[in-house]
C-alpha positions as CSV (number, residue, x, y, z in Angstrom):
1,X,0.0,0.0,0.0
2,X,1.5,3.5,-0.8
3,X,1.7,6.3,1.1
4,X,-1.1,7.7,0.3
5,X,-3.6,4.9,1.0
6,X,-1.7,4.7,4.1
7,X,-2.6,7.8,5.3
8,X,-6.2,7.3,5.3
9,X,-6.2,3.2,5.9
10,X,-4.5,3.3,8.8
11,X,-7.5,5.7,11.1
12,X,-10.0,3.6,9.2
13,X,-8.5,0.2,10.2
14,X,-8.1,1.9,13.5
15,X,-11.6,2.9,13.7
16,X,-13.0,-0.1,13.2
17,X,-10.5,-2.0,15.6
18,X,-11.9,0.4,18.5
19,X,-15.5,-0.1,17.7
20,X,-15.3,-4.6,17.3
21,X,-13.4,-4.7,21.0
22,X,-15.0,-1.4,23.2
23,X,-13.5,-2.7,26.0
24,X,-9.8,-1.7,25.1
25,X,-11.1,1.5,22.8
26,X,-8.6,3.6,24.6
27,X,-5.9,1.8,24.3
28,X,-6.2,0.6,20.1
29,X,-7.4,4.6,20.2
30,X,-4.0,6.2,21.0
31,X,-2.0,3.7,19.1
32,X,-4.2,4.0,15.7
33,X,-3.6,7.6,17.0
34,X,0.2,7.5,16.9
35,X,0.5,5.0,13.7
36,X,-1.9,7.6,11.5
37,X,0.3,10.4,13.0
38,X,3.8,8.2,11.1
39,X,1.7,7.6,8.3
40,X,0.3,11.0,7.7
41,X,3.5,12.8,8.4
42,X,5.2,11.0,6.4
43,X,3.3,11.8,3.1
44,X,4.3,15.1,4.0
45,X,8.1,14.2,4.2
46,X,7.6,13.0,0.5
47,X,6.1,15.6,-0.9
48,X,8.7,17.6,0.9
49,X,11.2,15.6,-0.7
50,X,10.1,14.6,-4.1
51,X,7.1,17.1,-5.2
52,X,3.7,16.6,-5.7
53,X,2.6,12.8,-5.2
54,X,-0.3,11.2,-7.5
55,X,-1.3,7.2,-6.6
56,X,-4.2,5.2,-8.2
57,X,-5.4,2.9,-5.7
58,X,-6.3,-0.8,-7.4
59,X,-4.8,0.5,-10.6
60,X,-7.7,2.1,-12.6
61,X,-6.5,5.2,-13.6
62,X,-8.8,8.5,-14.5
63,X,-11.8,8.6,-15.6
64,X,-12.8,5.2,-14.7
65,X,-10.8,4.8,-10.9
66,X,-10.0,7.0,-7.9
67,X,-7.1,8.7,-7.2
68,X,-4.8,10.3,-4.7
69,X,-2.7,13.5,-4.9
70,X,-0.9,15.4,-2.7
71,X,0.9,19.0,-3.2
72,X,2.3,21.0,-0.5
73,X,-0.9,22.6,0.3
74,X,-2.5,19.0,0.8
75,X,0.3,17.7,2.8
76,X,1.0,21.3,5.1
77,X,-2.8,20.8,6.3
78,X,-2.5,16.7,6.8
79,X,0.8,17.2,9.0
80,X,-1.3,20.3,10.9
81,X,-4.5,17.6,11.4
82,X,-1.8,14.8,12.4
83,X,-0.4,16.9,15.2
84,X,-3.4,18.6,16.2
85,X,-5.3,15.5,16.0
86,X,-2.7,13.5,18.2
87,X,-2.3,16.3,20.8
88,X,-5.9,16.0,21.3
89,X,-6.5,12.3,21.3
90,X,-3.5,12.0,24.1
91,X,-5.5,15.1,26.2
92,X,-9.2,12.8,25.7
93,X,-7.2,9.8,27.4
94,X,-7.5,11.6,30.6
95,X,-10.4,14.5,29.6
96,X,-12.7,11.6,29.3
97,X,-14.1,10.0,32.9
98,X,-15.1,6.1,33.1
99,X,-18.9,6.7,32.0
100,X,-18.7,9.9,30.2
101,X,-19.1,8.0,26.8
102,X,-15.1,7.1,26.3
103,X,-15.6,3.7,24.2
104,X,-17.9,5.8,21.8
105,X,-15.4,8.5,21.0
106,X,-12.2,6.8,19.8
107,X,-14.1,4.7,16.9
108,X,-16.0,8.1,15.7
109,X,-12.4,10.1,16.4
110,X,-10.6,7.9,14.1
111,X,-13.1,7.8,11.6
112,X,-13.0,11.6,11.5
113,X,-9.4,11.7,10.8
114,X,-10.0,9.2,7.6
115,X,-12.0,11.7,6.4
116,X,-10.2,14.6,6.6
117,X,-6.6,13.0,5.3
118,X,-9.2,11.4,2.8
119,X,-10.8,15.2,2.0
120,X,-7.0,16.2,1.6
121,X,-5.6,13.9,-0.5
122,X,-9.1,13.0,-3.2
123,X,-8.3,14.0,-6.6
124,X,-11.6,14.0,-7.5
125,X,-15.0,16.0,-7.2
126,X,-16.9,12.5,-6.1
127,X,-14.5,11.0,-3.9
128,X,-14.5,14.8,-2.3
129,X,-18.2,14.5,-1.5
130,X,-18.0,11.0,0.0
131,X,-15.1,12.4,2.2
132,X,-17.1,15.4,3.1
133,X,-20.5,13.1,3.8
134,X,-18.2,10.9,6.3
135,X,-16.5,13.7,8.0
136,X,-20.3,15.1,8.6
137,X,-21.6,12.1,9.7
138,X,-18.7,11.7,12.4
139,X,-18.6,15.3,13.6
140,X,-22.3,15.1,14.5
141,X,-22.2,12.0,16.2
142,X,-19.3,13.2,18.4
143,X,-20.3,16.5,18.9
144,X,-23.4,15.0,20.6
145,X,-21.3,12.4,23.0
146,X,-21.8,15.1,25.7
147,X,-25.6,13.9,26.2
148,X,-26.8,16.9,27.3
149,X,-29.6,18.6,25.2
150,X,-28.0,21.7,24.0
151,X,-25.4,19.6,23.2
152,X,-27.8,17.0,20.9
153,X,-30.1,20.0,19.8
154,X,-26.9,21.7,18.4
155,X,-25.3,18.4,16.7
156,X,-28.4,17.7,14.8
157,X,-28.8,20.7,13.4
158,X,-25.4,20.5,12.8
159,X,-25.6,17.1,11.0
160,X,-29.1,18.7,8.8
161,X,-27.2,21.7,8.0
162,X,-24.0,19.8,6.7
163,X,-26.4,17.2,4.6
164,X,-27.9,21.0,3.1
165,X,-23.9,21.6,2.3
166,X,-23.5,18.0,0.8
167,X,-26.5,18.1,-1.1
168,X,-25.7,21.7,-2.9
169,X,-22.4,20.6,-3.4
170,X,-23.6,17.6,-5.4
171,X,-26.0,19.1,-7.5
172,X,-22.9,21.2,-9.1
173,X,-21.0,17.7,-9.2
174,X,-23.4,16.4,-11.3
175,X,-23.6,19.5,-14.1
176,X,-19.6,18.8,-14.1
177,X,-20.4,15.2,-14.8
178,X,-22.8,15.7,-17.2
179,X,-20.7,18.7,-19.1
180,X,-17.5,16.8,-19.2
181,X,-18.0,13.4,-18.4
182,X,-15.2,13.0,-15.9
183,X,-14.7,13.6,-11.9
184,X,-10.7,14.4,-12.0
185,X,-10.0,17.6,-11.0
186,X,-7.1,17.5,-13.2
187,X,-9.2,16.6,-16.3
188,X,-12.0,18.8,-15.4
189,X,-9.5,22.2,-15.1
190,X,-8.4,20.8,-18.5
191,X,-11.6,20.7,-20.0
192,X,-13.6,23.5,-18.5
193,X,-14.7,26.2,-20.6
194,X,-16.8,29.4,-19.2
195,X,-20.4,28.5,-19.8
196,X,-23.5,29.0,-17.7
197,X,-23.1,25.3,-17.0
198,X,-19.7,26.1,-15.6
199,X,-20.7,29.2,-14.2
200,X,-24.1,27.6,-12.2
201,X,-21.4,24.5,-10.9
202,X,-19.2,26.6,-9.4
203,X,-22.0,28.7,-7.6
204,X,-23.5,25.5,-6.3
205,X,-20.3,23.5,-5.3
206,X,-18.8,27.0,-3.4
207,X,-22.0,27.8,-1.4
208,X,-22.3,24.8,-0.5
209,X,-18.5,24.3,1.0
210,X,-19.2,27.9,2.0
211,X,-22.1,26.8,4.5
212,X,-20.0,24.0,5.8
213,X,-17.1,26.6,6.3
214,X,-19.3,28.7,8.1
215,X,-18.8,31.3,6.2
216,X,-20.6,34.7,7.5
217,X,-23.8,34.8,7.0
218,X,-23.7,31.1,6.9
219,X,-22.6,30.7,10.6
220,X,-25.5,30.3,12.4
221,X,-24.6,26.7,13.5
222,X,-21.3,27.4,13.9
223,X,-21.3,28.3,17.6
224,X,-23.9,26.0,19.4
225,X,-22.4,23.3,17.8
226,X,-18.8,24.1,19.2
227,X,-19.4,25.5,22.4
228,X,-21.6,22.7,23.1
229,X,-19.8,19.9,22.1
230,X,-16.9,18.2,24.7
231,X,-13.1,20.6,24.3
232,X,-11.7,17.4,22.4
233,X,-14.4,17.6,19.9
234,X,-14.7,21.5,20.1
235,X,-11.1,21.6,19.3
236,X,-11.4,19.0,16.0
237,X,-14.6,21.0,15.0
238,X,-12.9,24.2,15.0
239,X,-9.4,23.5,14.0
240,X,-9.7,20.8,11.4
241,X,-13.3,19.9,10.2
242,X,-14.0,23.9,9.0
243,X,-10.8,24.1,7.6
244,X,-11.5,21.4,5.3
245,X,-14.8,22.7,4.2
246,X,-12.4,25.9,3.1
247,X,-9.4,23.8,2.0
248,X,-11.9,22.8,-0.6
249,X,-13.3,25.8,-2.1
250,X,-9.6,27.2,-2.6
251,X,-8.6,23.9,-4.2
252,X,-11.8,24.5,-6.4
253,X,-11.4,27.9,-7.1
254,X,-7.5,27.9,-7.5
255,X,-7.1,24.7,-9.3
256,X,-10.6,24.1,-11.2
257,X,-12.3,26.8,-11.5
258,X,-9.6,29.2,-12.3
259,X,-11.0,30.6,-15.9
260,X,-14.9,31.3,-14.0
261,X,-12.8,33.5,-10.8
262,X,-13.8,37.2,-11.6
263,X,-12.8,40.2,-9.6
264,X,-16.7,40.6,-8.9
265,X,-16.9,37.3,-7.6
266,X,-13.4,37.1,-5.5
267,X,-14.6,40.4,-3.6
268,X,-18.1,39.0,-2.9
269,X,-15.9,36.3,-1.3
270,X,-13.7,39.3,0.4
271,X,-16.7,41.0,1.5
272,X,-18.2,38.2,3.3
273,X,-14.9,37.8,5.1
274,X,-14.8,41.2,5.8
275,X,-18.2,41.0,7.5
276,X,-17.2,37.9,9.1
277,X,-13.9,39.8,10.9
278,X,-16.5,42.0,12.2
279,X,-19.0,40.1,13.2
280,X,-17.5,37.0,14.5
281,X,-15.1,39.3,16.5
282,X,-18.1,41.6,18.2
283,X,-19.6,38.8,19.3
284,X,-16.9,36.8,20.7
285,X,-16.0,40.2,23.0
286,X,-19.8,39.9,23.7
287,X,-19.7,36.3,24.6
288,X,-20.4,35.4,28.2
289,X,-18.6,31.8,28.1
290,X,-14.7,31.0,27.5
291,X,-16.0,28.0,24.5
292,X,-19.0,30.4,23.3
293,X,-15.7,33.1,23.0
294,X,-13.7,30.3,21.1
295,X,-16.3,29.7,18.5
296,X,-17.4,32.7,17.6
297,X,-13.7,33.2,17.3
298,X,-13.6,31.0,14.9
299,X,-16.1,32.8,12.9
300,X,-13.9,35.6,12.7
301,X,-10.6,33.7,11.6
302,X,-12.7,32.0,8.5
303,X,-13.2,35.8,7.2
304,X,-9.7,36.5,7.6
305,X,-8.7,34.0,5.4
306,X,-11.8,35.0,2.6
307,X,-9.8,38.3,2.7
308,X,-7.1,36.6,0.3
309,X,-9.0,35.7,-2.5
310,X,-9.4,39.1,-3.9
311,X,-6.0,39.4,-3.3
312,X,-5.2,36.6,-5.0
313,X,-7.4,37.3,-8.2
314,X,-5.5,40.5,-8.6
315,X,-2.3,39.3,-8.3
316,X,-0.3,38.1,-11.4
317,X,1.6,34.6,-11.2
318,X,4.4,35.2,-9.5
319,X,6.9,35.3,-6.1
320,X,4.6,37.7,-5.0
321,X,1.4,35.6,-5.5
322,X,3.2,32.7,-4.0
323,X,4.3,34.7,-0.8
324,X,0.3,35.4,-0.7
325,X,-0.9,32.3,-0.5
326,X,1.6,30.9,1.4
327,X,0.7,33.8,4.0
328,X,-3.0,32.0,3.8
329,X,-1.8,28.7,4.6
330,X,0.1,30.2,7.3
331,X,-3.1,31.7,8.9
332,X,-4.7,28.6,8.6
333,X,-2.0,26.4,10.0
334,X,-1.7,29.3,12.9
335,X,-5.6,29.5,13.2
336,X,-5.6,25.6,13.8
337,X,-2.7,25.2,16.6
338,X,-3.9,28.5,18.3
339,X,-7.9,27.3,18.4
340,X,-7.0,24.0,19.5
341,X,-5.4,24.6,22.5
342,X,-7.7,27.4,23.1
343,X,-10.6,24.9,23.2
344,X,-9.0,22.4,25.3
345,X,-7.6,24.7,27.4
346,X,-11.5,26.1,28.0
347,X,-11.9,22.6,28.5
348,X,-9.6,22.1,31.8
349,X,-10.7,25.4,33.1
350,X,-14.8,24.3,32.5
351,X,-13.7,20.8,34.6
352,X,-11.7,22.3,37.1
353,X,-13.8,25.1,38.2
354,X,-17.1,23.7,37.3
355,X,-18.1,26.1,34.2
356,X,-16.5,28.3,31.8
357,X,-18.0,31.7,32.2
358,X,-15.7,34.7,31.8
359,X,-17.4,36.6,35.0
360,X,-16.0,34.1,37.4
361,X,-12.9,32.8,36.2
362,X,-10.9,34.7,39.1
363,X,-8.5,32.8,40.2
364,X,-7.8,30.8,37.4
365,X,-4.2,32.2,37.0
366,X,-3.4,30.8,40.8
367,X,-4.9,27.6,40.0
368,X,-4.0,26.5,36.7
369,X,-0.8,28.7,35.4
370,X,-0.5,26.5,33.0
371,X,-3.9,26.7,31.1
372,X,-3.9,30.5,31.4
373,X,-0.6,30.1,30.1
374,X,-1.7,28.3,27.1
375,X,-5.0,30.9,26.9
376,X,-2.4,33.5,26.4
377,X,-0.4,32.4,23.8
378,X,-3.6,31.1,21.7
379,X,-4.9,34.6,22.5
380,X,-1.3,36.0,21.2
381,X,-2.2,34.1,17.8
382,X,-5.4,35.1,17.9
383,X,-5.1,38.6,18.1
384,X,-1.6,38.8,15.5
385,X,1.1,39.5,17.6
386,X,4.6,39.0,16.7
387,X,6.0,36.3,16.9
388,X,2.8,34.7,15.7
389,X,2.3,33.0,12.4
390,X,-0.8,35.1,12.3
391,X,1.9,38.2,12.9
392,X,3.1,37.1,9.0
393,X,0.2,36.3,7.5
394,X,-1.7,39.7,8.4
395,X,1.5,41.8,7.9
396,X,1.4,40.1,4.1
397,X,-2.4,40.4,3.4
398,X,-1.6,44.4,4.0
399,X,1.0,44.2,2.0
400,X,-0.7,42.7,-0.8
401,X,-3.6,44.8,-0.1
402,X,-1.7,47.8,-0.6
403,X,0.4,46.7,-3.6
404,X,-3.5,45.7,-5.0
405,X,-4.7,49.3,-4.2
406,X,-7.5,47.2,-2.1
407,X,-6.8,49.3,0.5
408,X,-10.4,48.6,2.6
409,X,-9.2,45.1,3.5
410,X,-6.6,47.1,5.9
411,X,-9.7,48.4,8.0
412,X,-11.0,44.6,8.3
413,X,-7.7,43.4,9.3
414,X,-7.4,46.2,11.4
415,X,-10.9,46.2,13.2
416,X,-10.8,42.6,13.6
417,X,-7.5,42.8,15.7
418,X,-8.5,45.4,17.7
419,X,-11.9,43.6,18.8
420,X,-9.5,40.4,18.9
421,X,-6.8,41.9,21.4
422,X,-10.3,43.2,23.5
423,X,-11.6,39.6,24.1
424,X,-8.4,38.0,24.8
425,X,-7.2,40.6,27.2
426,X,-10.8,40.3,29.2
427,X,-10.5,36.6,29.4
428,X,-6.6,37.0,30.8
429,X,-8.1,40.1,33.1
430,X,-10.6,37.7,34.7
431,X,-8.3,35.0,35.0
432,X,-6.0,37.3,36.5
433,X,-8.2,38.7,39.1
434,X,-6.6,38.1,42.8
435,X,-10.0,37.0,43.8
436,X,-11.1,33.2,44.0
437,X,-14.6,32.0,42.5
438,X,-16.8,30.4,45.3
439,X,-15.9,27.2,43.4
440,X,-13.0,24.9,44.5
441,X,-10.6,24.2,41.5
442,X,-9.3,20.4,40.5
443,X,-6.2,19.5,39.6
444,X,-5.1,18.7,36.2
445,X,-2.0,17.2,35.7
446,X,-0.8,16.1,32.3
447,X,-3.7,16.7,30.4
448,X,-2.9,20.7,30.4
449,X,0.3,19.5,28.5
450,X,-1.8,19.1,25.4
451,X,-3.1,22.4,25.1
452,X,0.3,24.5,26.0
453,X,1.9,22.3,23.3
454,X,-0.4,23.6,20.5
455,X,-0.6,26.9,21.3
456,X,3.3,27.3,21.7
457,X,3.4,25.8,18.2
458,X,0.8,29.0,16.9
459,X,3.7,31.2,18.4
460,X,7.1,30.1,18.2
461,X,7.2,27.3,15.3
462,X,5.0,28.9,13.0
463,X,5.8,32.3,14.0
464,X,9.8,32.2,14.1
465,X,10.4,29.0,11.8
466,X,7.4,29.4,9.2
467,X,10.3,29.9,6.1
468,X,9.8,25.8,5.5
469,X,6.4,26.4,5.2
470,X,7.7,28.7,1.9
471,X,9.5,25.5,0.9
472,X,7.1,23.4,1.0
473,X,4.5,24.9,-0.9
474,X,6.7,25.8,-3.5
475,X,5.1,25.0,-7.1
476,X,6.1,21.9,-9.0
477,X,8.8,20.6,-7.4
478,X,10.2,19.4,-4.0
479,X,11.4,21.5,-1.1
């Protein structure tokens, strides 16, 4: 079996070891955990190595077969998902209480990770849409493991919302099919021709992914979902699952749809970011919950990265370009570390104290250095300070926005931070605050490790060592 295939047998095999012997879940759990984490790093190390990678699983070749590829975009977010994923699976082993639904979450934990190194690595439209259906499927399920009813209420309309994505995305599936009789991405780009056919498939697959990305105005489920769900899941929700849902419509339009992308249509995309900034940003400084805070957060960081496409569109083929959208794929790498240990961090503080609301967190800092340590440096991320990764990609996006004359993005940018630097800095004020909450804080231990480790990643590897990161995405050949 190839690399490839590796990298999304091995969480499948996994999966499906958990679920046929419950008893030692955990156990087969963490090691499927650590074998996907090899597996899924080391497609990365190839591509690093050798350039883009292309495999045809069972040897029928396209049209007729599936197939594999990964580039450096594909493998910079499968090494992100392996880390982030691992760092959370080790922090469930001891998040998780006997009772509290353990055996259920390491079958539908693994299976999530098939589908998104399976979402990363599909080379075509189909296989993207099963991906995305399985990814769905597992998100809602463990976004539910909670058991309480916000918690259900949220991950069903959650799993409704996400078939709404699947189906829209489908229906522009089938006018490629039907146009150009073929599902490879590769063909398809070939083939493509502007057309209203074209035109109405590119609508329908991007508002689609658009609505899974929880892309403003499409966000409404967003934050029930996350701040309902357990901080393991909160922290795969936010981190990974959204991120494929974008990862897709910039392989579509980049890759695919390249001759439909108009400047009218890359600043309707730019806009909605824009408004997402905004929006996501007010309302987490409006939040009254630490994992409410997180997810609207989240919101937020989505729009920052729409803010690239018009960029993008207006920028000729070039260093310049390439710096651009490597200053994306930074954002999103920084966005994924940073949220992560945000979310399990919020996690530690809503065990040990009892609940995560921002008015009573006083005393946190005494209690738990450690998380507040980690709430600060995600915050750091958050908000763009050097020596984020987020420091980069913001100071680029400026750049670019200036170079552009699309000057209004720098208000965005601007506003966002400003509300971003407001929430974090009330969240470390509270936590800060000499005065104890009537509640009695539990220890912790080794499951705060987790969340310190991604968030110093947000800040000092991606931040002060991010040039690989230019390496790897470099076009056409290996690092």
């Amino acid at each position: 079996m190839d690399s490839l295939a590796l990298a999304i047998g091995v969480p499948l095999i996994a999966a499906l070891a958990a679920a046929a012997f419950p008893a030692r879940a955990q156990a087969l759990g963490l090691a499927g955990a650590l074998a996907t984490t090899v597996a899924s790093l080391q497609v990365t190390a190839l591509v690093w190595q050798q350039g883009s990678l292309r495999s045809e699983p069972g040897g029928w070749g396209a049209p007729l077969g599936l197939a594999l590829q990964a580039d450096g975009l594909s493998a910079a977010l499968i090494a992100m998902t392996a880390l982030v994923a691992l760092a959370t699976a080790i922090y469930a082993s001891g998040y998780f209480r006997p009772g509290n639904r353990p055996r259920e979450f390491w079958p539908l934990w693994l299976l999530l990770w098939t589908a998104l190194n399976g979402t990363f690595l599909a080379a075509d439209l189909f296989n993207l849409y099963v991906n995305m259906e399985l990814l769905g499927l597992a998100a809602a399920a463990l976004g539910a493991l909670g058991g309480q009813p916000a918690a259900v209420a949220a991950s069903l309309r959650y799993l409704l919302i996400g078939l709404l994505g699947s189906m829209t995305y489908l229906l522009g599936v089938a006018l490629v099919y039907t146009a150009y009789g073929t599902l490879d991405m590769d063909l398809v780009a070939a083939a493509l021709r502007p057309g209203p056919v074209a035109g109405t498939a590119m609508v329908l697959m991007t508002g689609g992914l658009a609505l899974k990305a929880a892309l403003f105005p499409l966000h409404f489920w967003l934050p029930p979902a996350h701040a309902n769900a357990t901080a393991p899941v909160s922290a795969a929700l936010s981190a990974l699952v959204v991120k494929a849902a974008f990862y897709l419509v910039l392989r579509l339009w980049l890759d695919v749809f390249t001759p439909l992308v108009t400047p009218a249509a890359a600043h309707l995309i730019g806009l909605l970011g824009a408004a997402a900034v905004v929006w996501g940003s007010w309302r987490a400084l409006r939040a009254e919950r630490l994992k409410l805070l997180a997810a609207y957060s989240t919101v937020a960081q989505i729009g920052y990265l729409c803010l690239f496409f018009p960029l993008l569109q207006a920028t000729p083929p070039g260093t310049a370009r390439e710096d651009l959208l490597a200053a994306l794929v930074l954002m999103a790498l920084t966005h994924g570390f940073a949220k992560s240990g945000l979310f399990l961090a919020a996690g530690l503080v809503q065990q040990s104290a009892g609940h995560d609301r921002i008015k009573e967190l006083g005393g946190t800092a005494q209690h738990l250095p450690a998380t507040t340590f980690s709430i600060a440096l995600a915050g750091t991320a958050l908000i763009g300070l050097p020596p984020s990764g987020s420091f980069i990609g913001k100071w680029l996006l400026m750049t670019s926005a200036v170079q552009t004359g699309q000057w209004w993005w720098i208000a965005a940018v601007m506003t966002g931070t400003l509300l971003a630097a407001a929430y974090v800095f009330r969240v470390l004020g509270q936590a800060f605050n000499l005065e104890p909450t009537p509640r009695r804080f539990l220890t912790q231990g080794r499951t705060e490790l987790p969340a310190l480790l991604l968030a110093l990643t947000s800040v000092a590897v991606l931040g002060l060592a991010a040039r690989p990161l230019w390496q790897l995405l470099q076009p056409g050949g290996a690092a």
